[in-house]
N, C-alpha and C positions, 0 to 999 in steps of 0.2 A: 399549518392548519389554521383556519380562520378561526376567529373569536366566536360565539353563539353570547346572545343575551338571554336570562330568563328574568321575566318580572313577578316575584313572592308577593301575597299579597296576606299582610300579615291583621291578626285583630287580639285588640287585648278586651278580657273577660276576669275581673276580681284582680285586676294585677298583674294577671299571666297572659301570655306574648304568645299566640300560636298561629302558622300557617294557615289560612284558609281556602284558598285555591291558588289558580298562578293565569297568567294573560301573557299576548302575543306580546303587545307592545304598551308602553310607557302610560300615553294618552286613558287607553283602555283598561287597565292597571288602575292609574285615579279613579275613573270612573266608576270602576266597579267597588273601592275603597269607599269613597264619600257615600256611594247605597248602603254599604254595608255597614257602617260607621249610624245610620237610624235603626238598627236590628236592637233588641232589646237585649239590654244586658252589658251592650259592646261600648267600650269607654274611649276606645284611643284607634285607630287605623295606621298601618304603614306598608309603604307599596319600599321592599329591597329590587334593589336590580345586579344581579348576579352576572357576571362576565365569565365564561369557561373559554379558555384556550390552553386545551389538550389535559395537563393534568394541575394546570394550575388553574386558580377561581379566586374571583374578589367579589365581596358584598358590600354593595353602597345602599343607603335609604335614600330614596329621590324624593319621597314625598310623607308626609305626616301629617295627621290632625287629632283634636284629641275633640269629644262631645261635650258641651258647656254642661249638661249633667255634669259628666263625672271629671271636670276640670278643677273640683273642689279641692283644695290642700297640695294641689299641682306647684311646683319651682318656677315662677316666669323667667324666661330670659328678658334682661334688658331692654332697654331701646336705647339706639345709635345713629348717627349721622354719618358717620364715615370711618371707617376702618383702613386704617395702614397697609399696602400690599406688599406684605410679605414675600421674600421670595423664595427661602429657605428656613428649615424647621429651627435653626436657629434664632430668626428674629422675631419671633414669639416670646423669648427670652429677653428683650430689648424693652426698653421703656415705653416703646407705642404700642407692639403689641402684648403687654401686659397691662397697660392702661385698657384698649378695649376689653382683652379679660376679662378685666375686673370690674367694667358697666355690664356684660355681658352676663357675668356669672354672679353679678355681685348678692343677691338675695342667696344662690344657693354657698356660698363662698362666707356670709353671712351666718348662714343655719347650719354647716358645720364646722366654723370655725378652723377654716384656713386660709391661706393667702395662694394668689394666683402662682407667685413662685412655687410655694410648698406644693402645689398640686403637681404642677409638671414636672417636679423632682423626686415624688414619693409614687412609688407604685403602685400601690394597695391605691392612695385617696386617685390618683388622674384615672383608676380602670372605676372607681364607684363612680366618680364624674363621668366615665363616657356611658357607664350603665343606668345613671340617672333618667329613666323612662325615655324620654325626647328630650332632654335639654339640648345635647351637644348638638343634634340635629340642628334642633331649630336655631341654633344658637350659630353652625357653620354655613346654613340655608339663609340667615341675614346677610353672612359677613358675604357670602355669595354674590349675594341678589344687589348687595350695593357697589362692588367691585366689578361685575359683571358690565353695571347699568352703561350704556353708552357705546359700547365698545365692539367691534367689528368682528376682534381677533379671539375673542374669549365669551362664550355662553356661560350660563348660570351652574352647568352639569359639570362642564369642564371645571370649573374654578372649584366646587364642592369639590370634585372629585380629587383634587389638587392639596384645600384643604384637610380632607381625610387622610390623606397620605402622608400631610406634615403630623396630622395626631397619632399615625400611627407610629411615626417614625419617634414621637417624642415617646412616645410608651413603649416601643420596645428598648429604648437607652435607657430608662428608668427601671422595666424587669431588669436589663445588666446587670445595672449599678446595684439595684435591693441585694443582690446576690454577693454584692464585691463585700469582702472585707476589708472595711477603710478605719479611718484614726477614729478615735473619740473627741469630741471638742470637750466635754463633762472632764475625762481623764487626765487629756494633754495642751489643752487651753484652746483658746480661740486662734491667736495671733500664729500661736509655733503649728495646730492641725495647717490652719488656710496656706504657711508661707511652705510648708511640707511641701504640699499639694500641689500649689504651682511651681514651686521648683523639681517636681518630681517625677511629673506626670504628664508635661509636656501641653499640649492644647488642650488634652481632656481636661487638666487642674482645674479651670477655674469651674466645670463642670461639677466634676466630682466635690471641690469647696462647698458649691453650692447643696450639694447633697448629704454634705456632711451637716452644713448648718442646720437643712430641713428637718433632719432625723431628729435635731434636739428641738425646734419650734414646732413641729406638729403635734408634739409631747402637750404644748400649752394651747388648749383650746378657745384665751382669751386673745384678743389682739390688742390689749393694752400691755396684758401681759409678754406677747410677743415683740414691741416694742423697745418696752422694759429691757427682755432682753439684750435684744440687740443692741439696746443705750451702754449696758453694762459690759459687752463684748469690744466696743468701738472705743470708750473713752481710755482705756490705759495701750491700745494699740496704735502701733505708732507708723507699720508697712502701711504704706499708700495703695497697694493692692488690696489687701485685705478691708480693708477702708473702703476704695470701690464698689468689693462684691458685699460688702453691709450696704451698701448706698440702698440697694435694690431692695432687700425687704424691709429696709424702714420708711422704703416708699410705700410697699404693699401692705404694710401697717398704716402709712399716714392718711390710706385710702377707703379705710373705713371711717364712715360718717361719728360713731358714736367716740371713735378714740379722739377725735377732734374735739370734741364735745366734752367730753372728760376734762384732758387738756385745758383747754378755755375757759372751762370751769361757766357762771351763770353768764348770759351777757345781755343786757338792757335789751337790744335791737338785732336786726338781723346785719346795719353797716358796721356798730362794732365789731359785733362775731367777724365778720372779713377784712376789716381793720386790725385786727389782733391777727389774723394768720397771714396778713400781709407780713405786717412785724415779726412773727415770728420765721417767716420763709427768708427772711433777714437776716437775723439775729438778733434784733432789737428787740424784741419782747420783753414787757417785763411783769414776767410771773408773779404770782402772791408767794407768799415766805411759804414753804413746805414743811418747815419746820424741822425738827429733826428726823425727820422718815423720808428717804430720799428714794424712795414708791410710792409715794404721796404723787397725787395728780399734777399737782402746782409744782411739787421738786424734779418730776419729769419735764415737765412744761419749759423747766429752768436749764436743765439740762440740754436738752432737744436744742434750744435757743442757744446754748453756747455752740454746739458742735456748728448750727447754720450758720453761726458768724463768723466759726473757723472756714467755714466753705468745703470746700469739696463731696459736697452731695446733692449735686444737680438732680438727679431722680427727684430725691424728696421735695427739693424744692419745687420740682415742677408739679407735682400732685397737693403739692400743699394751693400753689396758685393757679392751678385747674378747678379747686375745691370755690376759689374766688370770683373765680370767670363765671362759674355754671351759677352761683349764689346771685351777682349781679344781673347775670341772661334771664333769671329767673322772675318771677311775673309777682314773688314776695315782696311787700311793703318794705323800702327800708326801715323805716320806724315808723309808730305808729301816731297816730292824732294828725297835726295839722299837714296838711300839703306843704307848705311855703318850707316848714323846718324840713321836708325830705329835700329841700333843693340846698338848703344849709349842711345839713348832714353829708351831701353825698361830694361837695366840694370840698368839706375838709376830708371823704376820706379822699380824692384823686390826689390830695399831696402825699400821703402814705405809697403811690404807687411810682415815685422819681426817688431811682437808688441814689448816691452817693456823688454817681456819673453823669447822674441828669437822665439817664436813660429809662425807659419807661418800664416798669417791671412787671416779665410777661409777654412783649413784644405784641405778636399781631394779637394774640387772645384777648390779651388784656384790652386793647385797643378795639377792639370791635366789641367786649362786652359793656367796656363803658360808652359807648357810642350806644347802642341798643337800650341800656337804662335811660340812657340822656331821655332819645327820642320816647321812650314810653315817661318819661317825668313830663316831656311837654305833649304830650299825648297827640304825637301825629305818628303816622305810619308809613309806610313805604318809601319810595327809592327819597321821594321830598321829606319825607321825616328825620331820612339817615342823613339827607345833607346839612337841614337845619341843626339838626342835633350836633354836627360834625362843628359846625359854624360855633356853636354853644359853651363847645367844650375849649376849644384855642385858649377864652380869657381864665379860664381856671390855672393853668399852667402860666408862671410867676417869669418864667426866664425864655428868653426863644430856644436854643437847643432844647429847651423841653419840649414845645411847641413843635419841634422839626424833629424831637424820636417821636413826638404821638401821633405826626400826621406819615410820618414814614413807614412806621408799625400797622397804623390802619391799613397803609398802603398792599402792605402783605398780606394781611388777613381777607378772609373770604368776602366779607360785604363789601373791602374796599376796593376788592376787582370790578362789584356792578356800580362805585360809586365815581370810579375810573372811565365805563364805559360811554 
């Protein structure tokens, strides 16, 4: 039996979400959505497109908008530049795409304090996120619309419809799991639940680990707090596995702006502030005395700093110097008053960013953000400003292997494909 399409076309009124008629097709459907979207009263519009083949049906939303009236005390979703293509509902779970995520969601991810893991491992908080008015919408209609862009073999409908599939798929493993009766980490520790778990449970382990941690950090609504914790769970465990599956939420803690901030405590300028999280994405940091309260800001800060020296938490480190890149890209003053000291300033901080190995820490990111600051320090712009800029930065770098990771690094990075061309 062939498929039938119907297109619902929905309108929200005080909050509530009701059918208002229905259309042949897609096109027509918008249309009559965005008329009905100036009706008095009506806050939000959304055209579903309903698929029937025989006794099975699926509901996708194609399209949504919400009235600048009633847009007031609305959750924005982020803005992005590019998004990871995911090919399966597991690498949503992966560093990249949990970093989109967390630009994605991050204001609503913010207001109730949870982490992009915690969501897609707790049942209850991932179905309040897909019910959140329009977020997820508009929130899988970016990642669409940018994956989409270019490409022959893949329209915008197809790729939505692909992503709703991976949400679904991640929300019905999460009802599972809410049902399963699994360890207590509170009860039976951190280290013996996690090494349980993947010794026991085969590929789901490290899953259900992950499910088991959420159940105690979604408890704590702060994320310095959530942190904390996990500082506390990591340092007397000694599995490298377990260690791993920590890596991941104390990335998604290091990826709130205010726990950074905490951490860091006051800082003069905006190069220090990224000068200290270089150091600390290190290990080099060196915290203020915490004194005896090792919950104190400055004795986490001390803490955090040891375990990145010991290494093995690539995540955070990457979100710690994502936190760097976007700070430098950014259009903020490094420090404030004279021009001449921000070109002092921002050379002593490129030596902060040659590890140990001469290598440039951060690779292309790094390398194309401080290229981008250069050119806005000498204030020229386009394809001749990146070059000059590029030219600017060689003599800051003290040794030539430095010189040949920065210009190799840029070489990767996105601007330095057009500075190639």
């Amino acid at each position: 039996m062939d498929a039938t399409q119907i297109f619902e076309i929905h309108v929200q009124r005080e909050g509530r979400w009701t059918i208002d008629r229905t259309a042949e097709g897609q096109d027509d459907a918008e249309s009559q959505a965005r008329t009905l979207l100036r009706g008095k009263g009506i806050t939000a519009v959304k055209v579903v497109r309903e698929v029937v083949n025989g006794a099975m049906s699926r509901e996708t939303v194609v399209f949504e908008q919400t009235s600048q009236s009633g847009s007031a005390g609305r959750i924005a979703v982020g803005e992005i530049e590019e998004a990871p293509d995911c090919q399966t509902p597991e690498d949503l779970f992966a560093l990249q795409g949990r970093s989109t995520i967390n630009r994605l969601f991050r204001a609503y991810l913010d207001k109730t304090g949870i982490t992009a893991t915690e969501a897609m491992h707790d049942f209850r908080e991932l179905k309040r996120a897909i019910d959140a008015d329009t977020l997820m919408v508009s929130a899988i209609g970016k990642v669409a619309t940018l994956q989409a862009k270019g490409r022959e073999d893949l329209t915008v409908n197809q790729r939505r419809d692909e992503l709703f599939g991976f949400v679904d798929q991640v929300l019905a493993r999460a009802k599972e799991a809410s049902d399963m009766k699994l360890p207590s980490i509170k009860k039976a520790g951190f280290e013996p639940t996690v090494v349980e778990l993947l010794d026991s449970r085969g590929e789901n382990g490290s899953y259900l680990a992950r499910v088991c941690m959420t159940r105690e950090l979604v408890q704590e609504r702060n994320f310095f707090g959530k942190m904390l914790q996990t500082i506390d769970w990591i340092e007397p465990t000694g599995d490298t596995r377990a260690l791993a599956l920590s890596d991941g939420f104390l990335a998604d803690t290091a990826a709130n702006p205010t726990v950074i901030q905490d951490l860091m405590g006051l800082q003069p300028d905006l190069i220090s502030a990224l000068g200290s999280i270089v150091e600390l994405s290190l290990g080099a940091y060196q915290a203020e005395d915490g004194g005896n309260d090792p919950q104190s800001p400055a004795a986490v800060a001390g803490r955090l700093n040891t375990l990145m020296a010991e290494g093995g938490f690539p995540d955070t480190r990457h979100v710690l110097i994502d936190r760097v890149c976007r700070g430098l890209d950014s259009k903020s003053p490094l420090i404030k008053g004279d021009p001449d000291k921000q070109v002092e300033a921002f050379r002593g901080f490129v030596t902060k960013v040659i590890d140990s190995s001469d290598d440039l820490v951060g690779g292309g990111a790094m390398a194309q953000a401080l290229t981008t600051r250069q050119s806005r320090i000498i204030n020229k712009g386009g394809l001749a400003g990146l070059k000059e800029a590029t030219g600017r930065m060689l003599p800051m770098f003290s040794e030539p292997v430095q010189k040949a990771s920065y210009l190799l690094s840029l070489k990767d990075s996105r601007i330095g494909q057009d500075l190639s061309d």
